[in-house]
C-alpha positions as CSV (number, residue, x, y, z in Angstrom):
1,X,0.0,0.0,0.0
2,X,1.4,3.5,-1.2
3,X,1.9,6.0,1.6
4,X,-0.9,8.4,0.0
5,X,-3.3,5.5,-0.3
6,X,-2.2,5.1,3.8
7,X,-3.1,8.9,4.6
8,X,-6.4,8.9,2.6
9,X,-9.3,10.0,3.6
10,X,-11.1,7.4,1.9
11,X,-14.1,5.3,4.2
12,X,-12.3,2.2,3.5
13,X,-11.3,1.0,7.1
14,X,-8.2,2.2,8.3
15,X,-6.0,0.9,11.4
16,X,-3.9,2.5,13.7
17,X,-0.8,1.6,15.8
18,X,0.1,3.2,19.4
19,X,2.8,3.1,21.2
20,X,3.2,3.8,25.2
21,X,6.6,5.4,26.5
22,X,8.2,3.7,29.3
23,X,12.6,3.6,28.7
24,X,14.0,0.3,28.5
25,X,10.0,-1.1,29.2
26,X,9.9,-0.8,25.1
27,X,11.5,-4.3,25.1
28,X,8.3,-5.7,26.3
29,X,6.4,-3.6,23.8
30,X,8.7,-5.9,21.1
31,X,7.2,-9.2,22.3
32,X,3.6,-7.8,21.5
33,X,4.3,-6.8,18.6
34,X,6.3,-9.6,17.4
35,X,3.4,-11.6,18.2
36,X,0.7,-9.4,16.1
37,X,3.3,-9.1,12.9
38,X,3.0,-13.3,12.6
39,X,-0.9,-13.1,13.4
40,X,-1.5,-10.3,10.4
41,X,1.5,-12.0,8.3
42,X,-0.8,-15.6,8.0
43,X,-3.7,-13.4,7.4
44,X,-2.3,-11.9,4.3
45,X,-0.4,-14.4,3.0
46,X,2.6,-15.5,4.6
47,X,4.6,-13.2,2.4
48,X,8.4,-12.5,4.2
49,X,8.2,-8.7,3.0
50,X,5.4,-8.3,4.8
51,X,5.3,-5.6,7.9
52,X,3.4,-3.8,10.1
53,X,3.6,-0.6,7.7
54,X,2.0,-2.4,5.2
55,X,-1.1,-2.7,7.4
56,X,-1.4,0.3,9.7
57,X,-2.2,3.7,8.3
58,X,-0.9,5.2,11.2
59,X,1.6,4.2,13.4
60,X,2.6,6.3,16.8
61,X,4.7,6.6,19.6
62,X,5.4,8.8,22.9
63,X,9.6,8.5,24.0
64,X,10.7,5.1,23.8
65,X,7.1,4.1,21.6
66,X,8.7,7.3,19.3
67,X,11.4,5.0,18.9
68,X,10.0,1.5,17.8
69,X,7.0,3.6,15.6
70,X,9.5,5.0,13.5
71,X,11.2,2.3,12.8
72,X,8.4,0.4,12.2
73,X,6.9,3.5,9.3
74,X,9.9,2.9,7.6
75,X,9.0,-0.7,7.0
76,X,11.2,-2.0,9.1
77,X,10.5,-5.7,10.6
78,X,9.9,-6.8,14.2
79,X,12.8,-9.0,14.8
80,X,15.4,-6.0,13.3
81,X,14.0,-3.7,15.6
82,X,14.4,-5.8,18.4
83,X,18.0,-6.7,17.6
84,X,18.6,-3.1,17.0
85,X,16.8,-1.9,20.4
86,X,18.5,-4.2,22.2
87,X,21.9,-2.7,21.3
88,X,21.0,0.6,21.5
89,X,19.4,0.2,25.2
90,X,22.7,-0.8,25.9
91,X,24.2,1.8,24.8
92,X,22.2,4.8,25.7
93,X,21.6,3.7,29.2
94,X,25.0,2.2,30.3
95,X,26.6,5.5,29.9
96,X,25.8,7.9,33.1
97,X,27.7,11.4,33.6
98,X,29.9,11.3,35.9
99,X,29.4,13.0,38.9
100,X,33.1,13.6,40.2
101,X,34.3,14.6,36.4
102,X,34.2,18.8,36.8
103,X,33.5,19.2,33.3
104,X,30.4,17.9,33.0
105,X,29.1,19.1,36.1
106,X,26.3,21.3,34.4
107,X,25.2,18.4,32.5
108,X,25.2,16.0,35.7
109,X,22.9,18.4,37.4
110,X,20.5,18.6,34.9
111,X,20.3,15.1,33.4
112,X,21.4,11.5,34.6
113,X,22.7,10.0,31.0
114,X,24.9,11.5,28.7
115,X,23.1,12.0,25.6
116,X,25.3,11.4,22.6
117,X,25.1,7.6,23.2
118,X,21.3,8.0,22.3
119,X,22.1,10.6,19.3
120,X,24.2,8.4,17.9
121,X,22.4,5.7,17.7
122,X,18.9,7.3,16.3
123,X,21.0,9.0,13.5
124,X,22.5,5.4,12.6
125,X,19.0,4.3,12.6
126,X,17.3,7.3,10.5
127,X,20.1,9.3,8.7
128,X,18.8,12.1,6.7
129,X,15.1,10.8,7.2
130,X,13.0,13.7,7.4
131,X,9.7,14.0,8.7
132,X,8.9,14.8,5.1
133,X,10.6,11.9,3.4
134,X,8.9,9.3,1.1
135,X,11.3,6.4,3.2
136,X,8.2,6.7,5.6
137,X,5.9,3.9,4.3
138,X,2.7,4.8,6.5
139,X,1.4,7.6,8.8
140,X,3.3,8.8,11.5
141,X,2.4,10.7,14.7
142,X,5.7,11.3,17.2
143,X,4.2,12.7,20.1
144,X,6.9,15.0,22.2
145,X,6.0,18.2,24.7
146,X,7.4,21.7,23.9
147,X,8.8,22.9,27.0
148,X,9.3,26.4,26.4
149,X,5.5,26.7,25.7
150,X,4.5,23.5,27.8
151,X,2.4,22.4,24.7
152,X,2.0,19.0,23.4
153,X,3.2,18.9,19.7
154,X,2.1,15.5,18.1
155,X,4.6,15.8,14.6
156,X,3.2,14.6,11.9
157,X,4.0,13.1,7.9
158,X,0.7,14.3,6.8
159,X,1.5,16.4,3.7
160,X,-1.8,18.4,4.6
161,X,-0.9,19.1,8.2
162,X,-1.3,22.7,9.0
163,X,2.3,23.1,10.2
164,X,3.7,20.3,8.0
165,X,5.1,22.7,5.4
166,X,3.7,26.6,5.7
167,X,4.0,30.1,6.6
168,X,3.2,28.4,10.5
169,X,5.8,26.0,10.6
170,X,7.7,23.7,8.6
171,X,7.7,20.7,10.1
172,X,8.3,18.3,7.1
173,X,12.1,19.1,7.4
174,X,12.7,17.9,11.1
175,X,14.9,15.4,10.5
176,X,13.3,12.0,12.2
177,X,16.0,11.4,14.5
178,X,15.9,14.5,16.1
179,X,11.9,14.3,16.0
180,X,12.1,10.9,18.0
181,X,15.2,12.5,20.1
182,X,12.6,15.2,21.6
183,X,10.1,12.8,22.0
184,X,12.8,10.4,24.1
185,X,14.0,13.5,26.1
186,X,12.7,12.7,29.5
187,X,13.5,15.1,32.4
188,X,16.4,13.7,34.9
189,X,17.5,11.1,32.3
190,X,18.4,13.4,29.2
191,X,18.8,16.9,28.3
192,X,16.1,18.5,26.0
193,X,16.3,18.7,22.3
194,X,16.5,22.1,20.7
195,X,14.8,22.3,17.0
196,X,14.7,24.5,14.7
197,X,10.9,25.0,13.9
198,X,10.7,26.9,11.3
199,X,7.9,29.4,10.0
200,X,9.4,32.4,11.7
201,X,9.1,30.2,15.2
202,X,12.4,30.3,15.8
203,X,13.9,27.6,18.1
204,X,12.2,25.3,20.4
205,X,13.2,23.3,22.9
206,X,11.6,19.6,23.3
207,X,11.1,17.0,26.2
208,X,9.6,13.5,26.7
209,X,6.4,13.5,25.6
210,X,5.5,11.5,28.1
211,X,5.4,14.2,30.7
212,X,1.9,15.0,29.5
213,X,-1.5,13.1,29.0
214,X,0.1,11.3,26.5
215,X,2.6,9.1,27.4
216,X,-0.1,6.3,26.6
217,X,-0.9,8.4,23.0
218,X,-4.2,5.7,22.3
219,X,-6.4,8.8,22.6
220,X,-4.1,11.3,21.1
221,X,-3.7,9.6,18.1
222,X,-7.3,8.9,18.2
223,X,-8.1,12.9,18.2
224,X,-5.1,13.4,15.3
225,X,-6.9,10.6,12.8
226,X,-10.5,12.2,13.2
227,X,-10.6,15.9,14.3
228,X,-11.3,18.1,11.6
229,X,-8.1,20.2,12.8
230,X,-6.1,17.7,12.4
231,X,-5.4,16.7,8.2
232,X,-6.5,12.8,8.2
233,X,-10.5,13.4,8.9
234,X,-11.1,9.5,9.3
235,X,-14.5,8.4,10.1
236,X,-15.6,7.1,13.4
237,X,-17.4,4.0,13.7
238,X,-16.8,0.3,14.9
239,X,-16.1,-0.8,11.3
240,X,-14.2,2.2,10.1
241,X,-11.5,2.5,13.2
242,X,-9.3,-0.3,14.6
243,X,-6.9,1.2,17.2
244,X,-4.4,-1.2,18.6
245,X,-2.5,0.0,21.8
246,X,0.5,-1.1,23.4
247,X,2.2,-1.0,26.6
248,X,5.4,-0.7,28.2
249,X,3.6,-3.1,31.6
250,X,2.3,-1.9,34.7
251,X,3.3,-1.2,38.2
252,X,1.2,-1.7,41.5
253,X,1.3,1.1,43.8
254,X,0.7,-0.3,47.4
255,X,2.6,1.5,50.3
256,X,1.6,2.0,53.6
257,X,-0.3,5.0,54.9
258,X,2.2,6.0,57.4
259,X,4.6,5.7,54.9
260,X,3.4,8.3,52.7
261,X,2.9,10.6,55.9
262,X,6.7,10.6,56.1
263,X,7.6,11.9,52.6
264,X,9.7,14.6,52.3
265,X,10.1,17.3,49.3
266,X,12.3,14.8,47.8
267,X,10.4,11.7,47.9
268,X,7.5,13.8,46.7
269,X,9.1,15.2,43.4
270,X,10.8,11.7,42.6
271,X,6.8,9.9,43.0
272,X,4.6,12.4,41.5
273,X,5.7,12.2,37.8
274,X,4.6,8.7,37.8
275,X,1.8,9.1,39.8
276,X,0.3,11.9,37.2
277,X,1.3,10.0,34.2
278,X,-0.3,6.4,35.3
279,X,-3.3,8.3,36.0
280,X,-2.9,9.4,32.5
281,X,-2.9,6.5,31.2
282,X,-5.8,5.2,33.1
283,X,-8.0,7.9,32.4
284,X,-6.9,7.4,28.3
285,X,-8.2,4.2,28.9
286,X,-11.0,4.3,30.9
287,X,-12.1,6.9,27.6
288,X,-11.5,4.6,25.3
289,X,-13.6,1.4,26.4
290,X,-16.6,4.1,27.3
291,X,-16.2,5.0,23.1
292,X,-15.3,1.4,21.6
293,X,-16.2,-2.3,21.1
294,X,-13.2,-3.5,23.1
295,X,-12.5,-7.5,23.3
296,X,-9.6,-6.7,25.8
297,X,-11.5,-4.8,28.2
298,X,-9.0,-4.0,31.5
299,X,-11.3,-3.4,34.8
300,X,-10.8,0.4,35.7
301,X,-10.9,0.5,39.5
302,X,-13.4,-1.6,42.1
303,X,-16.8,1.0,41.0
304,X,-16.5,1.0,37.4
305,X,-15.2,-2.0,36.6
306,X,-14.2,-2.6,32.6
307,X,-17.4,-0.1,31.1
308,X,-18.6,-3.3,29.3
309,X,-21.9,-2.6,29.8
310,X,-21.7,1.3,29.3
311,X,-21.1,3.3,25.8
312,X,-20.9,6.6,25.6
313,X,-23.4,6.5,22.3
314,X,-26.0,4.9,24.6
315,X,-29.5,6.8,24.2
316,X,-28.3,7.3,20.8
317,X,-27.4,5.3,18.2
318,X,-26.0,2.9,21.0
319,X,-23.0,2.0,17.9
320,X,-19.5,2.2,19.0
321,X,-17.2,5.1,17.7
322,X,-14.1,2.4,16.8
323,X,-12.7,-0.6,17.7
324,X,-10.1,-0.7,20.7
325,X,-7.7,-3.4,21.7
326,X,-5.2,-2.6,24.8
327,X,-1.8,-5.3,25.4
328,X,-0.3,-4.8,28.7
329,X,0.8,-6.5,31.5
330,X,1.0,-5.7,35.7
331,X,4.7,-6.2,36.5
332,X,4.4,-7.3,40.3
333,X,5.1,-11.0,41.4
334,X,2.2,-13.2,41.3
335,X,1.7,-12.3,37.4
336,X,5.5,-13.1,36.5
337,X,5.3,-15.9,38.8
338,X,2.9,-17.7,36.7
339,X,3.7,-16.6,33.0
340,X,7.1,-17.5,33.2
341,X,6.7,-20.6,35.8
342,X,9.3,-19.2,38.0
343,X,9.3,-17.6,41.1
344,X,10.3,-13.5,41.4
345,X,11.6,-11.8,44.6
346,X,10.2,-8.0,45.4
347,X,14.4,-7.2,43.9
348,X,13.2,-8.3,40.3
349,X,11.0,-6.7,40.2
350,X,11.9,-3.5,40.9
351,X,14.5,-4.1,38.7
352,X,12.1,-4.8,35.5
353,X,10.1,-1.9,36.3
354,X,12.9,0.3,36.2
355,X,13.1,2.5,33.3
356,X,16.8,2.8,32.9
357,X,17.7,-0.9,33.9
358,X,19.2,-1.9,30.3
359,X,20.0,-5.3,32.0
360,X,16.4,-5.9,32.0
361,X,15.6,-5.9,28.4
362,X,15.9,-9.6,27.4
363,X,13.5,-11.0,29.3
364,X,11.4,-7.9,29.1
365,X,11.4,-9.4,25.8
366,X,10.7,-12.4,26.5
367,X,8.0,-11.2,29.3
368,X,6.1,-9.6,26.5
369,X,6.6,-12.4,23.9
370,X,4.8,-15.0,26.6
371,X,2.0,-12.8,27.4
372,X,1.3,-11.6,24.2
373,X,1.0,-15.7,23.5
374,X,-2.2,-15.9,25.9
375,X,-3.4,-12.5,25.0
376,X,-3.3,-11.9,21.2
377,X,-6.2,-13.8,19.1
378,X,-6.2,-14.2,15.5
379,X,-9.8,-13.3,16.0
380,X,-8.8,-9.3,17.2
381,X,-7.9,-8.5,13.8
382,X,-11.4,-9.2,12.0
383,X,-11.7,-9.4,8.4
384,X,-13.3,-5.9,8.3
385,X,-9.6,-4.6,8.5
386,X,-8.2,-6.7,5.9
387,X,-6.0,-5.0,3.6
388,X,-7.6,-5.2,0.3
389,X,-5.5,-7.0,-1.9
């Protein structure tokens, strides 16, 4: 399928791909994926070119989900990603400033990893790839945050996006690497990327976008492929939408009361980031099944359980506005203990939910390959979103 046929406005159905941040967690994103590229591969044929840009329309990412969507839009396949992540998680986290080393001490006190590992990597990966470039096989949305105007900029390859290539912006010659660079820039790990913007904007400087509502960007690219100011103007409906979302696994939070009585300044500003983006995430999702016809329904919290029985159409029409599938995992114990038939201190863990643990990433891997096994049916990709062929 041609890129243009990809971005169409067209009613045929179209099919889109997110992507959750989540550092090193990506690894585990791999396994799902790996799993729905050999589920859509038999449905179309068995053919060995075939990949995911092939049958998503659009396919995006927040930080580390920036990452694996672009490689995936430029038709890369599942496994080369994944041998290519795993290298580069190496890299880009196994390389801390250090602290005693006076001339780096600005850098240390603004960011934890030195970036050029990361830079160096992405441009091996991209090159000269603009956001613009006809080497991008299907749409792409990299979500990032602008800082200096603390505004969520989801960058787009639509050649009718409003600040793709005009007097407002000229966003079609962002060079991907940098593009995905801003998106991966989260606070305390790297130092924001600066970008030349374009349309008399100036320069702007770019963090994670995952320090927003969107680290899980289900919704946001939801909002990007229908609303009219966005350029796609896809049609709503159960049979017109499939929206396939992935995750980077789940943590419980369960600490004692008096615990959290005790915390001081610091204990506070190292919780609350991920305390407002899991809410985030929740509330994305809790969205999401209240819109869709959902076969992977996750129960919200103990009063509203998984919405199956509410639709936010009901009244109306009472017909679902797309169709929603959610991957993801809790990583705590008792569910590692029985998908991998081994038994997990509290110290694992802690160490697989760590974003910056490159150690982890293999059997984040392999975490994600197993429980996309018992969670991924042939029968969530209906015949409805066939590609025509």
């Amino acid at each position: 399928m041609t890129l243009s046929a990809h971005l169409s406005n067209e009613t045929s159905p179209k099919r889109i791909l997110a992507l959750d941040g989540g550092g090193i967690r990506g690894a585990l994103t791999l396994g799902y994926l790996q799993r729905i590229e050999d589920i859509l591969r038999r449905q179309h044929g068995g053919g060995p070119g075939f990949t995911l840009s092939d049958y998503f329309d659009l396919i995006g990412g927040t930080s580390t989900g920036s990452i694996i969507a672009s490689c995936l839009a430029i038709g890369m396949k599942v496994v080369d990603i994944k041998n290519m992540y795993m290298d580069l998680g190496g890299r880009i986290f196994g390389k801390k400033y250090k602290w005693w080393n006076i001339f780096q001490i600005d850098d240390v006190l603004k960011a934890g990893y030195n970036e050029a590992p990361l830079e160096q990597e992405l441009q091996k990966a991209f090159g000269d790839i603009t956001l613009g470039s006809d080497k991008i096989k299907t749409g792409l949305c990299i979500v990032t945050k602008r800082a200096d105007t603390n505004s969520v900029w989801p960058l787009l390859n639509h050649p009718g996006g409003k600040y793709f290539n005009s007097a407002d912006g000229t966003n079609k010659d962002i060079l991907l690497w940098k593009a995905v660079r801003a998106s991966s820039a989260a606070p305390t790990y790297f130092l924001p990327q600066l970008i030349e913007v374009g349309g008399g904007l100036g320069t702007a400087a770019f963090v994670d976008g995952g320090v927003s509502m969107a680290n899980n960007p289900a919704l946001q690219l939801l909002m990007v492929a229908t609303l009219k100011g966005f350029p796609f103007h896809w049609k709503m409906g159960a049979g017109n939408i499939l929206l396939v979302s992935v995750g980077t696994g789940l943590s419980h939070w369960a600490k004692i009361p008096q615990e959290v009585s005790k915390n001081n300044l610091l204990n506070w500003a190292q919780q609350i980031p991920d305390m407002l983006m899991q809410d985030a995430s929740w509330n994305n999702q809790a969205i999401l099944q209240w819109l869709s016809s959902c076969d992977t329904r996750w129960p919200i919290d103990g009063e509203i359980g998984d919405l199956k029985d509410d639709l936010i159409t009901s009244g109306g029409d009472n017909k679902a506005l797309l169709s929603y599938l959610r991957y993801n995992l809790w990583i705590e114990a008792n569910t590692l203990n029985t998908l991998m038939n081994k038994t997990y201190t509290q110290k694992q863990v802690d160490d697989l939910d760590e974003m910056s643990n490159a150690d982890s990433r293999f059997e984040l891997y392999e975490i994600g390959s197993k429980d996309a096994a018992t969670k991924i049916a042939e029968s969530h990709f209906p015949d409805t979103f066939k590609i025509a062929q």
